[in-house]
N, C-alpha and C positions, 0 to 999 in steps of 0.2 A: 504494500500500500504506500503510497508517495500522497506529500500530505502539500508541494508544492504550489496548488492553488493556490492556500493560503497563506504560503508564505512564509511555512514552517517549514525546517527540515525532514528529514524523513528519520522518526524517536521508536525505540525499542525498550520498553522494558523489560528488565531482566527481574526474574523474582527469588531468588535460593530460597530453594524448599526443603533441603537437605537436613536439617535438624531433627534430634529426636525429642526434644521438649520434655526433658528430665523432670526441670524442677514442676511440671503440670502433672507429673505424673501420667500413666495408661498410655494408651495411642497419641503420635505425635501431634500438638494441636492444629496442626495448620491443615490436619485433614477431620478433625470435630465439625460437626455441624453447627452453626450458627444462622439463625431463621433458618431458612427454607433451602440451604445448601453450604456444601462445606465450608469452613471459614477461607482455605486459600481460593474460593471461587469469590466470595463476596471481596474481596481482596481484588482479583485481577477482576471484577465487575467495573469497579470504579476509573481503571483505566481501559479498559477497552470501551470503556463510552464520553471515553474524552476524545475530541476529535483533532487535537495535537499526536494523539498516540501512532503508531504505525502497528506493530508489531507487540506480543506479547512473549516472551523466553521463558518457561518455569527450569530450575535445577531442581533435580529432585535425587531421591536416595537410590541406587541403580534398579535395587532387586522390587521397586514401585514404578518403575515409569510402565511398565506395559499395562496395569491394573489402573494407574492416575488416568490414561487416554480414555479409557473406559467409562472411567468416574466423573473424567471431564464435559464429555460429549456429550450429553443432554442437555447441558446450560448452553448452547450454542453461542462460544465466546468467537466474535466475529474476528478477533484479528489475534487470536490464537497460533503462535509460529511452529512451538516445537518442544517435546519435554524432551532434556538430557541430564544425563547423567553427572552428577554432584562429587565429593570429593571430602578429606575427614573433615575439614573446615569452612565455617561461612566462606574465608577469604580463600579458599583453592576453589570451591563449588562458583563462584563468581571467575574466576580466574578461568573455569573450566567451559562457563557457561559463555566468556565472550569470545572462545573459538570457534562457536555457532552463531554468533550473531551473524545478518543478512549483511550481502557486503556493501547493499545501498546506504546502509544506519550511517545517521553521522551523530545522532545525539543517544547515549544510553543511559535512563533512570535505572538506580537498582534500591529496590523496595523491597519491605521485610514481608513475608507473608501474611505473618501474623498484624499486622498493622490493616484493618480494614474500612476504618475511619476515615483516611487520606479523602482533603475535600477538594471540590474539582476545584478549586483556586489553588491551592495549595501546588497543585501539579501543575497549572498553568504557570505561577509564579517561578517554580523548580526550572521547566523548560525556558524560560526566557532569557531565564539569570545564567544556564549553562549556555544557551547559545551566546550569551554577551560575554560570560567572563571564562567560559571553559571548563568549569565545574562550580558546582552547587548546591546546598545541601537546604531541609528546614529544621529551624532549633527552634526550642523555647528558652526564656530565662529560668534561670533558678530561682523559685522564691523562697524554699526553705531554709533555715540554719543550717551553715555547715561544719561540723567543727571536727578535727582530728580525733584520733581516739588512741590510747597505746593501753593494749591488755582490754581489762573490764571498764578503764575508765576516760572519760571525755580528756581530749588534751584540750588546747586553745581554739578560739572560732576560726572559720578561713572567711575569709572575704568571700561573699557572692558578687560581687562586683565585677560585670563582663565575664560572667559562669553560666554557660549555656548547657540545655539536655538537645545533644544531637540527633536527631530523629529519620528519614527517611522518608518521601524519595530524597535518593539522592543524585544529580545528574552532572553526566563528564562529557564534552568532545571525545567522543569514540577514538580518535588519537592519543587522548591524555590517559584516558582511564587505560588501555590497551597497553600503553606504554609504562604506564604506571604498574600494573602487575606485571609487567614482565620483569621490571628491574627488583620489583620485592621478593618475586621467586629468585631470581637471579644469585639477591643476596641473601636469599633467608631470613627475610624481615618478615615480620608477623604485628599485625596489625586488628584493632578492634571492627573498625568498619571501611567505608571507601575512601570518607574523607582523608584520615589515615594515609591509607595506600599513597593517596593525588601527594597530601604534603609531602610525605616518606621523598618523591620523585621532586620535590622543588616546586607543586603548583600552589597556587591561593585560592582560595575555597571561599566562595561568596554564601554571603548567610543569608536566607530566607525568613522570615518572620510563620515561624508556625502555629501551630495550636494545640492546647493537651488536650483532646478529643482524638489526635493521632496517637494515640499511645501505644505503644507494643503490649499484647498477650502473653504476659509470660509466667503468670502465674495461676493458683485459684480463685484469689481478686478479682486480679486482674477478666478473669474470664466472667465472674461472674456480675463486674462493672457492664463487659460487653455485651450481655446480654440486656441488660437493664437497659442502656442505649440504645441496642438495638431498636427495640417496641418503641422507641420516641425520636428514634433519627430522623430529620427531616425529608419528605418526599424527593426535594432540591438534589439532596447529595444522592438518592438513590436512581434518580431518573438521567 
């Protein structure tokens, strides 16, 4: 799909599905169901019905992709590319996943599965920021106390001052991110997420103004926050 009409690039999301979602316990979350279909379906929902997207990528765990195709196909995700095979780590499963990427893509978002909140502005503003500045992520501020701890007990406060929670999507010029993994496998660098990787390589990472309604899934809270939202999420972000 080429999105040049409009005068966008032509964007690929990539999603690492690869995880086993330990701390949730049972089956890994991102295949639970949330409303009416699995949570990584409501997840790539939100971007296959943005009309900046081109392409949709899942990594997933190897010995599930023939059964995920299966799982998939009913919700008729229109701009669905390809499930492949993942790797022991978020960052090798990304690493893995953009040797599949189409060779049109010039912009790649890579989004957490479990995040299925992501609001269609949210992804509009991601794409913009990566086409201007080459990579781009959305954070929110910290508003809680932060303070060190050694052993059982609280050490001194940290400053929240200019202390962001990084969040997802997050998106690179298909050159930078590309180049960016090659050189952190290269060196054996290990990194938390993508922003990571891009600085690891030298780039500057533009900040997006997000929101804590994108929250990751990663616990029993956590899941059972997301279901609460669910029943009240605005028709807006679902349509």
């Amino acid at each position: 799909m080429n999105n040049d009409a409009a005068g966008v690039p032509d964007v690929t999301v990539l999603v690492p599905a690869a995880g086993e979602g330990r701390r949730l316990g049972g089956p890994p979350k991102q295949f639970r169901s949330l409303g009416n279909a699995p949570l990584l379906v409501q997840t790539l929902r939100a971007f296959d019905r943005h009309p900046y997207i081109s392409r949709l990528l899942v990594v997933a765990p190897p010995d599930r992709i023939a059964d995920l195709k299966q799982e998939l196909a009913p919700f008729d995700l229109q701009k669905m590319s390809d499930i492949v095979a993942g790797g022991r780590t978020r960052q090798e499963s990304v690493r893995l996943g953009l040797q599949s990427v189409h060779p049109t893509c010039e912009l790649i978002l890579v989004h957490d599965a479990v995040r299925p909140f992501v609001s269609r502005q949210e992804i509009t503003d991601v794409v913009e920021a990566a086409r201007a500045h080459g990579a781009a992520s959305v954070a929110v501020p910290v508003v809680d106390t932060l303070r060190s701890a050694a052993g059982e007990f609280f050490g001194p406060t940290v400053s929240r001052a200019g202390v962001f929670r990084v969040q997802t999507p997050q998106g690179f010029a298909r050159t930078v991110l590309v180049s960016a993994h090659d050189a952190a496998a290269k060196q054996g660098l290990e990194a938390t997420d993508d922003v990571e990787v891009a600085q690891m390589a030298g780039h500057n990472v533009y900040m997006v103004h997000g929101s804590t309604e994108n929250f990751k899934i990663t616990t029993a809270g956590d899941w059972r926050r997301a279901e609460r939202i669910w029943e009240s999420w605005s028709a807006e972000n679902r349509s």
